[in-house]
Steps between C-alpha positions, in 0.01 A plus 500: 500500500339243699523328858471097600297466701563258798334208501493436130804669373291658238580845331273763559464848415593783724188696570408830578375380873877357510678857447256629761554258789856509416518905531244554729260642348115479402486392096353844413820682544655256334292533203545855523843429474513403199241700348530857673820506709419867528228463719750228770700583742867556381659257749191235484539534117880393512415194769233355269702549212769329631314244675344405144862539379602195706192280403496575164181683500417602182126650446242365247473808282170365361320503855669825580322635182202395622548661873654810333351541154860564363685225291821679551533455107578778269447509110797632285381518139735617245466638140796262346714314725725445256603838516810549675346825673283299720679223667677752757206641558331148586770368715490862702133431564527134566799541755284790674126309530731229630646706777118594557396144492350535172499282183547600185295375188657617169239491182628633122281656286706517184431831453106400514241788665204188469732289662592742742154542595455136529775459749353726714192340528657208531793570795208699673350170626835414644762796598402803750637760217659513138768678386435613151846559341474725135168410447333511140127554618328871510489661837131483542549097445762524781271709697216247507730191543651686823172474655451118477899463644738744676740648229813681448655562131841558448632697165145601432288850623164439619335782679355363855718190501824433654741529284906443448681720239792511382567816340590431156378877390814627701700267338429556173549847539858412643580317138315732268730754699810287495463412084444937443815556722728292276376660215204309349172718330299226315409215775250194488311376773372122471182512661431146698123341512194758452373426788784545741538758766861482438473608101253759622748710747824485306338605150324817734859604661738372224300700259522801791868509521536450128304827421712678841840363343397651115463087391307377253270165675407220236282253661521136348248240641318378675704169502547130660707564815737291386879438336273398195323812542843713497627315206206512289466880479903490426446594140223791592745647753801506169265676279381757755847626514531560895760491642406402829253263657249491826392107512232451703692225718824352491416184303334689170837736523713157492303387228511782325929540518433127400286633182770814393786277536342267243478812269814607523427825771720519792406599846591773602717596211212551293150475750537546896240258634311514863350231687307492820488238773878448551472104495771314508520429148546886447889441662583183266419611141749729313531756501319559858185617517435856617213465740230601701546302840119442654494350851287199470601331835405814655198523346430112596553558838302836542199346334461214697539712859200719296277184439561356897455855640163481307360134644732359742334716744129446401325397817450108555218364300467837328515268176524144403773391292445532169188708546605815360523870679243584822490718699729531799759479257810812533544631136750729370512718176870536607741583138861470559742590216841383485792683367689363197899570404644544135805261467709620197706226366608428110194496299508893489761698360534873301187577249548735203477823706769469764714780590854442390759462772801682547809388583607569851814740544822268491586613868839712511629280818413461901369778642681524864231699655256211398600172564319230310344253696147337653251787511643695263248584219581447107405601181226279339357530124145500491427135388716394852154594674229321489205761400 
């Protein structure tokens, strides 16, 4: 916004020195203000604020980077963005940095670990911290990129980083369990890329709770993370002769019921098949896809508190923007792990070992000392609950 002045009637813009004068203060605190309201008063914090409010105040972030060395910028980069899994997950982040007064830059990679590396080095000259979202790269890459920029990884383990899970070992067990408890012996797991984190923990505890559960665990990949993916190993999945399926995500298990219904196998009827993600897609296909629900917003929002608890509090001048990790700078080798939920919905249905259900007693009329009514229990068959 800018003011006329005077004698010219010219537009000018409203200055720092302005916001001062007008709130009465020196321009340091307002600087500080802007750039760490932690250290100002509370009441001379609201005054300035709403002095530059009314003058439309808005501060250069470029000068404030210079003052600060923070550019209040963040780097998002994403394996595939074309991946329904990660748009929640970007908008979660984006909406908190904002409330922060952060800005997000989103890179894809394609599913790249060179270009991954590259956009490291690359945001580093420009953001205070990346967010590296199922990275492709070995740890001891991400371990020597995280000392040239603050990092935190989300969907990926790296000891003596920051890290957001989401705990798709407990999840897996959850559907390995859930396909034994209606009765299926012979199950396939689809692994996802060879270098994922992801594939890594659900082939360890799906194999776990097949061997608990008296399963027999094929393992079929690794393969694109993709519907293509799914459908392609369509005709591998037939001749195995499972009769249930563990897809890696919810998009290969989509393109996989894509790839039986083209030969001629139903699902469930004849294969029960498993996804994990829960994206939206997972509620429109038919029949619905039994899923593993992963909190992605969640995880959005928890990793980019992480990365700000990390720098936003590194003293002023402790680095120049774009200059990389120095000292004064507040790490953390914080790991938080989020819970994930089975949703059972159509995909999955009896396998060749259920138990038979019996018929229920025809009842032999009202029982007067037990009125029917809400609260009172009833009789369910086993496949009423969901195991």
């Amino acid at each position: 916004m800018t003011a006329a002045t005077p004698d010219e009637g010219v537009a000018v813009p409203v200055t720092i020195r302005d916001v001062a004068r007008a709130s009465g203060v020196h321009i340091s605190t307002v600087s500080r203000t802007f750039s760490a309201p932690h250290l100002v008063n509370p009441e001379t914090r609201v005054r300035v604020l709403a002095c530059a409010e009314d003058l439309g105040y808005r501060p250069n972030r470029a000068a404030r980077a210079l003052i600060t060395g923070r550019t209040h910028n963040i780097g998002l980069i994403i394996a595939d963005i074309a991946n329904p899994f990660f748009p929640p997950l970007i908008k979660a982040a984006e909406s908190q940095a904002r409330h922060r007064d952060y800005h997000v830059f989103v890179a894809d990679t394609n599913e790249d670990p060179t270009t991954e590396e590259e956009l490291v080095h690359a945001l580093a000259k420009q953001v205070d911290g990346v967010l590296l979202c199922s990275p492709r790269m070995s740890n001891s890459l991400i371990e020597q990129l995280s000392r040239e920029v603050p990092l935190v990884v989300v969907n990926r383990q790296v000891t003596g980083l920051p890290c957001v899970l989401m705990d798709v070992g407990q999840g897996a067990r959850a559907a390995i369990e859930h396909l034994i408890g209606l009765g299926h012996r012979s199950i396939a797991l689809l692994g996802g890329p060879r270098s994922s984190w992801t594939n890594r923990e659900m082939r360890r505890a799906a194999g776990a709770a097949a061997r608990s559960g008296g399963a027999e665990l094929t393992l079929l990949g690794p393969n694109a993370p993709t519907e293509t993916g799914g459908a392609a190993v369509a005709e591998q999945v037939r001749r195995s002769g499972v009769s249930a399926v563990l897809a890696y995500n919810d998009l290969m298990a989509i393109g996989l019921i894509e790839g039986l219904h083209a030969l001629g196998v139903r699902v469930p009827q004849e294969v029960s098949v498993v996804g994990v993600d829960d994206i939206t897609l997972s509620r429109l296909t038919r029949p619905k896809l039994t899923t593993v629900a992963t909190p992605t917003g969640a995880a959005g929002r928890t990793a980019v508190d992480m990365l700000l608890q990390q720098d936003i509090e590194s003293p002023r001048g402790a680095r120049a923007p774009g200059a990389g990790t120095a000292l004064g700078v507040r790490r953390t080798t914080a790991q938080v792990m989020l819970q994930t939920d089975l949703v059972i919905r159509d995909s999955t249905g009896p396998g060749p070992h259920a138990r038979p259900v019996r018929p229920l007693a025809a009842p032999l009329g009202p029982d007067p000392h037990c009125p029917a009514g809400p609260g009172i229990p009833t009789a369910v068959t086993g496949d009423a609950v969901a195991s």
